[in-house]
C-alpha positions in Angstrom: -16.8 -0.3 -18.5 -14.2 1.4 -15.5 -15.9 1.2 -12.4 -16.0 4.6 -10.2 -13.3 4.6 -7.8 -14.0 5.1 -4.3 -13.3 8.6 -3.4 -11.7 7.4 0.3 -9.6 5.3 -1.9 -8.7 7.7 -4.0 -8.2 9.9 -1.1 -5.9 7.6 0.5 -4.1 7.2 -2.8 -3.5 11.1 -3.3 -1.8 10.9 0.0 0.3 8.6 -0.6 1.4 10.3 -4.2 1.9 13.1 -2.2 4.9 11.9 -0.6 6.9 10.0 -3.7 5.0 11.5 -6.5 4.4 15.2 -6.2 4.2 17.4 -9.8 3.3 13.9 -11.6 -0.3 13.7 -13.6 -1.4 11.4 -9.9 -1.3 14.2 -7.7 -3.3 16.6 -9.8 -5.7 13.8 -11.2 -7.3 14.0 -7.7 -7.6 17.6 -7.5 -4.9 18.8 -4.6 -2.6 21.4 -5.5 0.9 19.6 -5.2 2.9 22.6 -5.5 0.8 24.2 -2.0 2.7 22.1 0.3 5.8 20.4 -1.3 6.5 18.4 2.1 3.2 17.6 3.8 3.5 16.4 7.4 1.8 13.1 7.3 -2.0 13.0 8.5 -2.9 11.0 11.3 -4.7 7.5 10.9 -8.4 8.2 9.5 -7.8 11.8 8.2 -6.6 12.3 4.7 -4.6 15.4 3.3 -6.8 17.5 1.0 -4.9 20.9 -0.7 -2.0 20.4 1.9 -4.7 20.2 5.1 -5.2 17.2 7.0 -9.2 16.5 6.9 -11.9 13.8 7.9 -13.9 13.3 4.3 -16.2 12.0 6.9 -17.7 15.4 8.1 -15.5 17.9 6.6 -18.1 19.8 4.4 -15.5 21.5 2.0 -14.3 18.0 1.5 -17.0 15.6 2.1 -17.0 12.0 0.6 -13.6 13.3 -1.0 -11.3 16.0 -1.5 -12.8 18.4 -4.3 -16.2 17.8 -3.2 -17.9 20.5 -1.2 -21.2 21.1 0.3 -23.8 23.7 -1.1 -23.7 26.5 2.1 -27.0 25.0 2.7 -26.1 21.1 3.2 -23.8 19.4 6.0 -21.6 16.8 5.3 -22.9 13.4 7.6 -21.1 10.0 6.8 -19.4 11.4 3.8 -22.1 12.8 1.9 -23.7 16.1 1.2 -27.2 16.5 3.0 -30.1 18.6 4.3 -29.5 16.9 7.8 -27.8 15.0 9.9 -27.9 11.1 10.8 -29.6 10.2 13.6 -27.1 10.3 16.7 -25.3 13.2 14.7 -25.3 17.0 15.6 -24.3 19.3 12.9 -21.2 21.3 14.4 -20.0 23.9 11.7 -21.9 22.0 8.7 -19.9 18.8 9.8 -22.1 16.0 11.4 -20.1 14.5 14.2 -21.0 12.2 17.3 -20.6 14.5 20.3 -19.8 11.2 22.5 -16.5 10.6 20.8 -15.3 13.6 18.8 -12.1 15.7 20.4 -13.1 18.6 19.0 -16.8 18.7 19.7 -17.2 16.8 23.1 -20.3 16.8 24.5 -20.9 19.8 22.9 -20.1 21.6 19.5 -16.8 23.5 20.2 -15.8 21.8 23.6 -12.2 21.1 22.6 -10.3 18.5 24.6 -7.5 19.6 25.8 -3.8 18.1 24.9 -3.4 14.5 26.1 -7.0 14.4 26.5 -9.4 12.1 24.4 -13.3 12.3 24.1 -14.8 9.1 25.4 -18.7 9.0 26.0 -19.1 12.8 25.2 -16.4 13.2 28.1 -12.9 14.6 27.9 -10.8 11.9 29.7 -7.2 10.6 30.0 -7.7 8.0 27.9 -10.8 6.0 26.4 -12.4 3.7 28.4 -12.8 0.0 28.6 -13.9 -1.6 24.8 -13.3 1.6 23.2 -10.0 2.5 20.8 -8.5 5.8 20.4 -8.4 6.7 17.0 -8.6 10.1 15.1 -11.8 12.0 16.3 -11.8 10.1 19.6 -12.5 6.9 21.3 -14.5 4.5 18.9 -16.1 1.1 18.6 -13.5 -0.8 16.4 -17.1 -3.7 15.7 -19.3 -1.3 14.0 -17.5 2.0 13.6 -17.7 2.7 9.5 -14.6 4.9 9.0 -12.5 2.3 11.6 -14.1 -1.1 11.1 -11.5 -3.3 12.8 -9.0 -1.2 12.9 -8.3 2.8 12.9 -9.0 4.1 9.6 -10.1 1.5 8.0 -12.9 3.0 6.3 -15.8 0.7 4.4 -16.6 0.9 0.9 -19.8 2.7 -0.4 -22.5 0.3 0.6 -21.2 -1.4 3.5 -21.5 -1.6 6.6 -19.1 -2.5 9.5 -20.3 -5.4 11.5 -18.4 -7.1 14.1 -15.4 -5.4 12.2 -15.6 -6.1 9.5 -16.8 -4.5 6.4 -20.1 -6.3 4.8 -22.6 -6.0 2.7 -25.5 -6.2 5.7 -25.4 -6.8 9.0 -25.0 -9.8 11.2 -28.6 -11.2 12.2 -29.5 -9.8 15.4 -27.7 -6.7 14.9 -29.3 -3.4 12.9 -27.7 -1.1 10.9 -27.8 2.4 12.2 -25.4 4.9 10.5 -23.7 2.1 8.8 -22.6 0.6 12.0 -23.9 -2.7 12.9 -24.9 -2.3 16.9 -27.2 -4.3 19.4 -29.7 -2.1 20.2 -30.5 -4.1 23.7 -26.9 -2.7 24.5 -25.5 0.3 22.7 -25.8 3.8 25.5 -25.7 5.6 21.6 -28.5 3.6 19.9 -30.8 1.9 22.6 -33.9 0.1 21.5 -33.4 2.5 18.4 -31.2 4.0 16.4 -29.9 7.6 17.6 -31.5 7.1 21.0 -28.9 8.0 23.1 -28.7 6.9 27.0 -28.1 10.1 29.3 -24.6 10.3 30.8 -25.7 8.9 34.2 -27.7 6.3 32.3 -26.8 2.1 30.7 -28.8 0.6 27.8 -29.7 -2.8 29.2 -32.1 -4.9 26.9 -33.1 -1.8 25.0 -34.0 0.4 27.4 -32.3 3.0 29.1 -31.9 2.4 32.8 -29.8 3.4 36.3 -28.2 -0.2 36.4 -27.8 -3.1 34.2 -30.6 -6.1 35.2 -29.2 -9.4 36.8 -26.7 -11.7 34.5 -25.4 -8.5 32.4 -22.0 -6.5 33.2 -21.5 -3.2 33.1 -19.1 -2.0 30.4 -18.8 1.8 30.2 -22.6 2.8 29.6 -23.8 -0.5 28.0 -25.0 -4.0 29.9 -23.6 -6.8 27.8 -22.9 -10.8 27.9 -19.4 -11.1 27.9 -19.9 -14.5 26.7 -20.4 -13.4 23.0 -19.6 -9.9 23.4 -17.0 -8.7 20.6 -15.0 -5.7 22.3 -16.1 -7.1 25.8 -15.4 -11.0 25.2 -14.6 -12.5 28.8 -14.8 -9.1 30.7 -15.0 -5.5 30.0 -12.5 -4.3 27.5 -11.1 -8.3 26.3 -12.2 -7.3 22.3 -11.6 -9.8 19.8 -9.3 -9.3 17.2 -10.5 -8.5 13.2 -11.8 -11.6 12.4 -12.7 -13.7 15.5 -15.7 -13.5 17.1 -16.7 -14.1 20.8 -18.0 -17.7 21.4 -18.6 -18.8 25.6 -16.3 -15.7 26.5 -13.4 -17.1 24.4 -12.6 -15.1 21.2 -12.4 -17.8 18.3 -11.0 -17.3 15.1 -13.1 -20.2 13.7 -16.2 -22.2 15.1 -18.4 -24.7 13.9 -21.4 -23.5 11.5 -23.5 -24.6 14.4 -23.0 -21.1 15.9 -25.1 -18.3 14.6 -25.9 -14.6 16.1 -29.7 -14.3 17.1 -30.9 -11.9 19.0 -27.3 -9.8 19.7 -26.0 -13.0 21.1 -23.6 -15.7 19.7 -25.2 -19.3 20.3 -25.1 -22.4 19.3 -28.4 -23.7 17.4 -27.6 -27.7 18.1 -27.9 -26.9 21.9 -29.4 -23.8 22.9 -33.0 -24.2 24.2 -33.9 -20.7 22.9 -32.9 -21.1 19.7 -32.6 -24.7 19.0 -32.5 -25.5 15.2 -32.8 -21.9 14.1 -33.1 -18.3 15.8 -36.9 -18.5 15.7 -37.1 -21.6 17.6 -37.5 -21.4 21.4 -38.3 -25.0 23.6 -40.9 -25.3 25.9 -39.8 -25.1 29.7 -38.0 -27.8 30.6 -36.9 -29.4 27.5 -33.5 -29.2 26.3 -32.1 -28.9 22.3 -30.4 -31.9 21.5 -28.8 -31.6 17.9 -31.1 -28.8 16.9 -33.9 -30.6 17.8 -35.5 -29.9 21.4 -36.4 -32.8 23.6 -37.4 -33.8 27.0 -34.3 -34.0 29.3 -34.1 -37.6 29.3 -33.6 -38.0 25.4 -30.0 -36.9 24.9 -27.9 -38.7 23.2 -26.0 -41.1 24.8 -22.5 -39.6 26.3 -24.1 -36.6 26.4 -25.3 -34.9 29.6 -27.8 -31.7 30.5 -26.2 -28.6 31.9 -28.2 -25.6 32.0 -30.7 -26.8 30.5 -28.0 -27.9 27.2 -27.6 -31.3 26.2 -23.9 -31.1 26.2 -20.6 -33.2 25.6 -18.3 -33.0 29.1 -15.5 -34.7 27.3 -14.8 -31.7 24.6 -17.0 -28.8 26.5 -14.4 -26.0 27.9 -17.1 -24.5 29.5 -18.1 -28.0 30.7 -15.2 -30.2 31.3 -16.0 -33.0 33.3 -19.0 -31.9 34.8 -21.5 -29.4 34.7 -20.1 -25.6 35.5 -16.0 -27.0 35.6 -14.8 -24.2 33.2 -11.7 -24.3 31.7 -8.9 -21.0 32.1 -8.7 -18.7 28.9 -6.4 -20.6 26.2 -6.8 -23.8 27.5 -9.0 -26.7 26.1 -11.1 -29.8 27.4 -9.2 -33.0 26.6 -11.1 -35.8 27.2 -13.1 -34.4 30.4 -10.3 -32.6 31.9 -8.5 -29.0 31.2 -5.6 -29.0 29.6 -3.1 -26.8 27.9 -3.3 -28.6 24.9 -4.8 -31.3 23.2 -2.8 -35.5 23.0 -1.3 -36.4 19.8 -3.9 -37.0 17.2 -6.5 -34.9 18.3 -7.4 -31.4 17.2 -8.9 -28.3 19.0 -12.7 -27.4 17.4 -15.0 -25.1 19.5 -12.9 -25.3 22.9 -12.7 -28.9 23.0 -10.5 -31.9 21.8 -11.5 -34.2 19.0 -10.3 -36.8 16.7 -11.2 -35.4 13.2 -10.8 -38.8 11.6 -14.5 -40.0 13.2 -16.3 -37.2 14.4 -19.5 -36.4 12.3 -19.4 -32.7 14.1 -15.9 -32.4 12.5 -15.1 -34.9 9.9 -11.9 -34.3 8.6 -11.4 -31.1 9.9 -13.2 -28.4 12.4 -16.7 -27.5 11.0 -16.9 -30.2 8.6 -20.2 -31.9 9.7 -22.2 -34.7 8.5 -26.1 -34.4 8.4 -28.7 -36.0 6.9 -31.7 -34.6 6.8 -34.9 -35.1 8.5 -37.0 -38.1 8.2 -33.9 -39.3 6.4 -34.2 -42.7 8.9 -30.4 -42.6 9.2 -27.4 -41.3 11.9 -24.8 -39.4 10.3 -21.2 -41.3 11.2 -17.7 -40.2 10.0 -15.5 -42.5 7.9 -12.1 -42.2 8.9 -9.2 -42.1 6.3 -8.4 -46.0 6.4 -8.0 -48.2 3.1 -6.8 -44.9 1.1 -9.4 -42.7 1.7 -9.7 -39.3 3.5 -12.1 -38.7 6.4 -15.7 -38.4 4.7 -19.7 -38.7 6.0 -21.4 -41.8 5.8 -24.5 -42.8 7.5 -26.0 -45.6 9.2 -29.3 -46.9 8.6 -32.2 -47.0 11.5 -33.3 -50.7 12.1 -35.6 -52.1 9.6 -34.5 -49.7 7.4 -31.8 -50.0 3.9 -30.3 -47.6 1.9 -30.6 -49.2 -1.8 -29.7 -46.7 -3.6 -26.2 -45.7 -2.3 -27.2 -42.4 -2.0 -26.6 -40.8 1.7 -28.2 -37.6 0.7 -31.5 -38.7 0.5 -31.2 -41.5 3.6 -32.5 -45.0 4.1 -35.1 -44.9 1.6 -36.5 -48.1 1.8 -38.9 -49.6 4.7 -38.7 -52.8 6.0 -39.5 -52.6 8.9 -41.8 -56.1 9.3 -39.8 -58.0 6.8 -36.7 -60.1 8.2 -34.4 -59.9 5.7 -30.7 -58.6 4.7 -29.1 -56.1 2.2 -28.9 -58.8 -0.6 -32.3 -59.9 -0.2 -34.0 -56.3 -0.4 -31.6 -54.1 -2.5 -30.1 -57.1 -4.7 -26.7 -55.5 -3.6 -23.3 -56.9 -2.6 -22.0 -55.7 0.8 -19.2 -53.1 0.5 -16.8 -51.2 3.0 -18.7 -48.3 4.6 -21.9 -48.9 2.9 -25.0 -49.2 5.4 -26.5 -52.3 5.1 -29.6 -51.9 7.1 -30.9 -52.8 11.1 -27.9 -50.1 12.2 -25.5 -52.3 10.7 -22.3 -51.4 8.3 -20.0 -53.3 6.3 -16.6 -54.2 7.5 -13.0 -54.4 6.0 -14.1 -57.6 4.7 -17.7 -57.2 3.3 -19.5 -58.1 6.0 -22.6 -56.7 7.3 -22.0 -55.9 11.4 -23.2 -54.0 14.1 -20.9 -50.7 14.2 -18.9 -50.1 17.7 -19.9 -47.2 20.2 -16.7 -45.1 20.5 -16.3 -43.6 24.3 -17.9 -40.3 23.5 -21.1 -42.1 22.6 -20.5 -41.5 18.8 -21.5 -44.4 16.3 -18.3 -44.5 13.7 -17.0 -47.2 11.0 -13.5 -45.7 11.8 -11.6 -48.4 9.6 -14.2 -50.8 10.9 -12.5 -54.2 10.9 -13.9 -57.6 10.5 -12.7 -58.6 14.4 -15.2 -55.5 15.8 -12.3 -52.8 16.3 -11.6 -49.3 15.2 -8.4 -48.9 12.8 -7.7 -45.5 11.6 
């Protein structure tokens, strides 16, 4: 069975007919009248031309959703549909619900016109929009959340998304809520603060919900909103820094990729293996004091070891740009942390993952390439270690058996199954199995190149590997 077309595609496609294809069965299939304007001027980015006007399917009630559909003189036309009334943070101007903070025609106010060379920003006619904001049709808009430019002027969504973080999904971002289909934090958006379609007054910020005079301590001041530039999309490293479609805003640094670690809680970007409010998951907050170490929180003296507590983050100072070398050494925008020090880019062999320098070939956060990480799960009895690419094989996860423990079975999902812990014995002896390259093989141990059962090596980042573990104790890759 066809599926329905969407009527800002078809729309856009009429448009473009318009221009190549005029008097065919395309132009008239989507109800213009070619022959009313034989040479349209082309519409700007956002609008569309309907019957030889240029209109925004958006609000326009003769033409709302898409060109031959018209509102009932009774109805308005709000996010491209046909309605009683308005969404909230819309005014109805004319039938056509717009947002009075960044429409040129209505700003402010319905029929307050900005003049030529003028642009609405924040419900105020100005020279040009202001920090975090792009111009686009109507006026100055929110490129992360905005539904008829998600990431990019006129890119509108489908029927049934929403834009978040710009792009177009199917549901929001956690942390973020969906008010008239834009995905906003409602700690920090002036339009939507602490709900949606409460708007901030002009003289007013939306700082953790509420509106307020001044944004509270460890926030910046954007235009009307208080945000963390540290994971802020359109205010990534300072006021008006946005991120491009498809990166997001990781410790100030817009990131086209990160590690899985990193999830959005709370209107905030942070990373779940470290962060003491949200260690393992969102919903998981560490008493005072303690620090997350691998998702897990801790007391301060139980990081791993190479690791070392900054901020209250158990955190690597070889590989951390916002950490490099030492607690609060923070590394200039596009550079990395190679091996405790800043650095343009990273020595041969190693690879840039979250801001830092690593060797994908034996580290479990990023075994064989950035993200890739090995786990095992918990109660598992077992480290996760990378295997690095030696005797013909690619980088892969492995693990390594806590002492007094063997994994019999062979199977790494499930862990070091079997406990023997007051028995003094070896692999043979309690799994009836021979030793082979990479297996575990109990007490911490692994087997070498040449099928022998030996203590691992330490590499200088504190990571356990069996990195083309030879039979003399070193590391060949």
């Amino acid at each position: 069975m066809p599926q329905p077309r969407s009527p800002f595609l078809v729309a856009s496609f009429c448009r473009l007919a318009h221009a190549s294809l005029c008097g065919f069965l395309l132009c008239t299939a989507c109800g213009d009248d070619a022959t009313s304007n034989p040479n349209p001027a082309p519409c700007s980015k956002g609008s569309v031309e309907c019957g030889g006007i240029c209109v925004t399917l958006a609000s326009d009630p003769d033409h709302c959703g898409a060109c031959t559909i018209g509102c009932n003189s009774t109805e308005v036309c709000s996010l491209g549909n046909c309605s009683v009334h308005c969404h909230p943070g819309l005014d109805s101007c004319d039938r056509a619900c717009v947002d009075l903070r960044a429409n040129n025609v209505n700003c402010g106010a319905c029929g307050n016109q900005c003049a030529s060379g003028e642009v609405c920003s924040d419900g105020s006619c100005a020279i040009s929009c202001r920090e975090g904001l792009a111009q686009c049709t109507d006026g100055c808009v929110n490129l992360a959340s905005d539904y008829f430019n998600c990431g990019g002027c006129g890119n509108a969504c489908e029927a049934g998304e929403v834009c978040s973080l710009g792009h177009c999904s199917l549901s929001c971002h956690t942390g973020l809520e969906e008010c008239n289909r834009a995905c906003v934090d409602v700690g920090s958006n002036s339009s939507h603060c602490g709900a949606c379609g409460h708007a901030c007054d002009a003289s007013q910020v939306c700082s953790v919900g509420k509106c307020v005079a001044a944004c509270q301590e460890g926030l910046l001041k954007c235009g009307t909103s208080c945000v963390d530039t540290t994971n802020d999309f359109v205010n990534c490293g300072g006021c008006g820094k946005s991120c491009s479609t498809g990166e997001m805003c990781v410790g100030g640094r817009c990131a086209s990729s990160f590690s899985p670690d990193w999830e959005y809680c709370s209107g905030e970007i942070v990373n779940l293996m470290q962060d003491p409010g949200h260690c393992g998951s969102c919903q998981i907050s560490c008493d005072d004091g303690d620090v997350c170490d691998h998702g897990v929180c801790a007391s301060t003296s139980t990081c791993a070891d190479g690791l070392e507590v900054c901020n209250g983050i158990c955190v690597d100072t070889r590989h951390d740009p916002n950490h490099c070398g030492t607690c609060q050494i923070s590394c200039d925008d596009g550079d990395v942390c190679d091996q405790g020090v800043c650095a343009s880019t990273c020595a041969g062999g190693l690879k840039v993952c979250d801001g830092g320098c690593v060797d994908t070939r034996n580290d479990p956060n990023h075994c064989g390439d950035c993200g890739e990480k090995c786990e095992v799960e918990p109660g598992a009895h077992a480290s996760p270690v990378c295997l690095g690419g030696w005797k013909g094989e690619g980088p892969t996860c492995g693990i390594v058996c806590d002492p007094g423990y063997f994994d019999c079975d062979g199977d790494a999902a499930n862990g070091c199954e079997y406990d023997a812990r007051d028995v003094d014995t070896s692999l043979q002896k309690i799994c009836g199995l021979t030793c082979e390259w990479g297996k575990s093989c109990g007490g911490g141990k692994v087997c070498n190149d040449l099928d022998e059962c030996v203590v691992p090596p330490t590499l200088a980042n504190g990571i356990t590997s069996t990195c083309g573990l030879t039979s003399t104790g070193g590391v060949k890759c």
